[in-house]
C-alpha positions in Angstrom: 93.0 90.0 86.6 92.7 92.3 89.4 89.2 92.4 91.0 88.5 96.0 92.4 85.8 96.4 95.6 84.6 100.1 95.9 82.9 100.5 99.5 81.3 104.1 99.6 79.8 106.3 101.9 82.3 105.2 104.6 82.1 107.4 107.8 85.7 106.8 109.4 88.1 105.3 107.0 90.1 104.3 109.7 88.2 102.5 111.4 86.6 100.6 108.2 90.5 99.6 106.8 90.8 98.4 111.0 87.7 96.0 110.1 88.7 94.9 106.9 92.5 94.4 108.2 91.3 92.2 111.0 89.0 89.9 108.6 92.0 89.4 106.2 93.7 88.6 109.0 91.0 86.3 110.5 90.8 84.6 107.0 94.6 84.2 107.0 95.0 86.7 103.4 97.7 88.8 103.4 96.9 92.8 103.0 98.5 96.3 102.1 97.0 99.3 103.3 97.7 101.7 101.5 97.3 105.7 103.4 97.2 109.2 102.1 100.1 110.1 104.0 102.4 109.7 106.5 100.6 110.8 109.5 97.4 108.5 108.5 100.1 105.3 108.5 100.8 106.6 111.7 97.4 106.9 113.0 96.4 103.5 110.9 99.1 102.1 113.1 97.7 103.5 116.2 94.3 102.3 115.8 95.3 99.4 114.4 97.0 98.0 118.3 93.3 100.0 119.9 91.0 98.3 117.7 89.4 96.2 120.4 90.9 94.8 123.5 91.1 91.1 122.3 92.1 91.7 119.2 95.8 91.1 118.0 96.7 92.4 114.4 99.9 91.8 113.8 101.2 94.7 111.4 104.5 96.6 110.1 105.2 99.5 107.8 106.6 98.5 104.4 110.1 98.1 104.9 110.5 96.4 108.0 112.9 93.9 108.5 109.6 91.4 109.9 107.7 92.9 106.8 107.7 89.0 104.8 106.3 87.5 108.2 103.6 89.9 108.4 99.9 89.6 107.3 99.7 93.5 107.0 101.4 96.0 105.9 101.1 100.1 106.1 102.4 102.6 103.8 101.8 105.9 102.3 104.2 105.2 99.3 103.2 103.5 96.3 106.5 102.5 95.2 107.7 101.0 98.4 109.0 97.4 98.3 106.1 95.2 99.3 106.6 91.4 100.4 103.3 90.3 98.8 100.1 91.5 96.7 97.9 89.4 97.8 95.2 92.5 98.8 95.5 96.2 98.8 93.0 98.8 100.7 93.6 102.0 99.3 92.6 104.8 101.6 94.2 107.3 98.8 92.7 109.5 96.5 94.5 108.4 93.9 95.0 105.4 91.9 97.5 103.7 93.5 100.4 102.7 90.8 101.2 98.9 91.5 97.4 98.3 91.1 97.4 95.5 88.6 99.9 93.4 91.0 97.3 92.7 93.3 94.6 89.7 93.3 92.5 92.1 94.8 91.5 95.9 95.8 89.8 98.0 98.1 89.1 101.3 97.2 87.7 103.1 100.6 85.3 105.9 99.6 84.2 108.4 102.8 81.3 110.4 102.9 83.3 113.9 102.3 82.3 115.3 98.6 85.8 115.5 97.3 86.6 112.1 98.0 83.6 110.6 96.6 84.3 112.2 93.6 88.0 111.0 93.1 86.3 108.1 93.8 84.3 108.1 91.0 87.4 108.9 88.6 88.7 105.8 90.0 86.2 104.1 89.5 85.4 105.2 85.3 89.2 105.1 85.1 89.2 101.3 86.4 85.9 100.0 84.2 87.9 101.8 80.9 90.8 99.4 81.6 88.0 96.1 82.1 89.0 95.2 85.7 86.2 93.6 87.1 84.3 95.8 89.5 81.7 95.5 92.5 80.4 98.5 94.7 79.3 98.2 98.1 77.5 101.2 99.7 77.5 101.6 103.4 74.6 101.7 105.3 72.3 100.3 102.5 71.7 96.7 102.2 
Protein backbone atom coordinates (compact mmCIF):
# COMPACT_ATOMS: atom_id res chain seq x y z
CA UNK A 1 0.00 0.00 0.00
CA UNK A 2 0.94 3.42 -0.63
CA UNK A 3 2.81 5.15 2.25
CA UNK A 4 1.90 8.93 2.36
CA UNK A 5 4.63 11.62 3.99
CA UNK A 6 2.88 15.02 4.85
CA UNK A 7 5.82 17.73 5.47
CA UNK A 8 4.06 20.97 6.81
CA UNK A 9 4.91 24.34 7.48
CA UNK A 10 7.20 24.44 4.39
CA UNK A 11 8.40 28.01 3.57
CA UNK A 12 9.35 27.70 -0.31
CA UNK A 13 7.82 24.66 -1.86
CA UNK A 14 10.17 24.96 -4.48
CA UNK A 15 12.98 24.80 -3.02
CA UNK A 16 11.86 21.82 -0.50
CA UNK A 17 10.71 19.46 -3.76
CA UNK A 18 14.57 20.72 -5.20
CA UNK A 19 15.90 19.02 -1.85
CA UNK A 20 13.86 16.13 -1.88
CA UNK A 21 14.44 15.63 -5.84
CA UNK A 22 18.19 15.66 -5.30
CA UNK A 23 18.10 13.00 -2.26
CA UNK A 24 15.88 10.62 -4.44
CA UNK A 25 18.28 11.18 -6.89
CA UNK A 26 21.29 10.69 -4.48
CA UNK A 27 19.64 7.45 -3.31
CA UNK A 28 19.11 6.34 -6.94
CA UNK A 29 14.79 6.22 -6.44
CA UNK A 30 13.04 7.37 -9.11
CA UNK A 31 10.45 10.58 -8.43
CA UNK A 32 7.35 12.52 -10.01
CA UNK A 33 6.84 15.93 -9.04
CA UNK A 34 3.90 16.67 -9.30
CA UNK A 35 3.07 20.99 -9.72
CA UNK A 36 0.04 23.16 -9.47
CA UNK A 37 0.37 24.37 -12.82
CA UNK A 38 2.20 24.91 -15.69
CA UNK A 39 4.19 27.89 -14.83
CA UNK A 40 5.39 26.17 -11.40
CA UNK A 41 6.75 22.96 -13.76
CA UNK A 42 8.34 25.65 -15.41
CA UNK A 43 9.85 27.30 -12.51
CA UNK A 44 10.40 23.62 -10.76
CA UNK A 45 12.41 23.16 -13.91
CA UNK A 46 14.38 26.31 -13.50
CA UNK A 47 15.37 25.90 -10.11
CA UNK A 48 15.79 22.51 -10.51
CA UNK A 49 19.35 23.27 -13.13
CA UNK A 50 20.13 26.48 -10.17
CA UNK A 51 19.84 24.37 -7.18
CA UNK A 52 23.50 24.51 -6.26
CA UNK A 53 26.51 24.79 -8.51
CA UNK A 54 27.71 21.11 -8.20
CA UNK A 55 24.77 19.66 -8.26
CA UNK A 56 23.44 17.77 -11.44
CA UNK A 57 19.65 16.60 -11.42
CA UNK A 58 18.95 15.12 -14.31
CA UNK A 59 15.13 15.82 -15.04
CA UNK A 60 12.35 15.93 -17.93
CA UNK A 61 8.71 16.88 -18.13
CA UNK A 62 6.30 13.91 -18.48
CA UNK A 63 6.32 13.08 -21.93
CA UNK A 64 9.61 13.39 -23.07
CA UNK A 65 11.01 11.15 -25.41
CA UNK A 66 14.25 10.60 -22.45
CA UNK A 67 11.31 10.46 -19.86
CA UNK A 68 12.02 6.20 -19.09
CA UNK A 69 15.86 7.17 -18.67
CA UNK A 70 15.09 9.82 -16.26
CA UNK A 71 15.16 9.73 -12.35
CA UNK A 72 12.65 12.74 -12.36
CA UNK A 73 9.98 13.72 -13.80
CA UNK A 74 7.82 17.24 -13.83
CA UNK A 75 4.24 17.67 -14.49
CA UNK A 76 1.23 19.61 -13.69
CA UNK A 77 -1.18 16.87 -15.18
CA UNK A 78 -2.31 14.07 -13.30
CA UNK A 79 -3.20 12.03 -16.08
CA UNK A 80 -0.08 12.28 -17.99
CA UNK A 81 1.75 9.13 -19.09
CA UNK A 82 4.41 8.47 -16.37
CA UNK A 83 7.42 5.97 -16.96
CA UNK A 84 7.46 4.82 -13.26
CA UNK A 85 5.67 5.27 -9.76
CA UNK A 86 8.17 4.73 -7.79
CA UNK A 87 7.66 8.33 -5.64
CA UNK A 88 5.44 11.28 -6.13
CA UNK A 89 5.86 14.87 -4.44
CA UNK A 90 2.72 16.53 -4.84
CA UNK A 91 3.03 20.32 -4.69
CA UNK A 92 -0.89 20.42 -5.57
CA UNK A 93 -3.73 21.26 -3.60
CA UNK A 94 -5.43 18.48 -4.50
CA UNK A 95 -5.34 14.91 -4.29
CA UNK A 96 -3.51 13.88 -7.07
CA UNK A 97 -5.57 10.99 -8.98
CA UNK A 98 -2.94 8.16 -9.73
CA UNK A 99 -2.24 8.22 -5.92
CA UNK A 100 -2.53 4.62 -5.10
CA UNK A 101 0.14 3.74 -8.09
CA UNK A 102 2.84 4.94 -6.20
CA UNK A 103 5.08 3.15 -3.37
CA UNK A 104 5.27 6.31 -1.97
CA UNK A 105 4.00 10.12 -1.50
CA UNK A 106 4.90 13.45 -0.60
CA UNK A 107 2.36 15.81 0.15
CA UNK A 108 4.22 19.45 0.47
CA UNK A 109 2.28 21.65 2.81
CA UNK A 110 3.50 25.65 2.86
CA UNK A 111 2.95 27.89 5.56
CA UNK A 112 0.01 29.96 3.54
CA UNK A 113 -3.50 29.20 5.48
CA UNK A 114 -5.35 27.90 2.42
CA UNK A 115 -2.89 25.42 1.67
CA UNK A 116 -2.58 24.06 5.09
CA UNK A 117 -6.02 23.54 5.11
CA UNK A 118 -6.32 21.51 1.72
CA UNK A 119 -3.80 19.95 3.33
CA UNK A 120 -5.56 18.84 6.07
CA UNK A 121 -8.54 17.47 3.75
CA UNK A 122 -5.89 15.48 2.22
CA UNK A 123 -4.76 14.31 4.90
CA UNK A 124 -8.52 13.05 6.73
CA UNK A 125 -9.41 12.10 3.20
CA UNK A 126 -6.10 9.77 3.07
CA UNK A 127 -6.41 8.23 6.87
CA UNK A 128 -10.41 7.35 5.72
CA UNK A 129 -9.06 5.23 2.96
CA UNK A 130 -6.17 3.44 5.70
CA UNK A 131 -2.96 4.50 3.74
CA UNK A 132 -0.46 4.55 6.15
CA UNK A 133 0.49 8.04 7.15
CA UNK A 134 3.50 10.06 8.89
CA UNK A 135 3.73 13.91 9.38
CA UNK A 136 6.79 15.85 9.50
CA UNK A 137 6.58 19.54 10.60
CA UNK A 138 9.32 21.91 9.49
CA UNK A 139 11.28 23.64 11.75
CA UNK A 140 10.35 21.50 14.85
CA UNK A 141 12.32 18.52 15.67
Amino acid sequence: MTRIDFHTNIADKLSYACRLARKAYASRARVVVLAESEEQAAALDAALWTLSDTDFIPHVPAGDPLAPQTPVIITADDDAPLPHYEMLVNLTRRTPGNVDRFARVFEIISTDEADAAEGRKRYVAYKKQDYPLTHFVAGQS
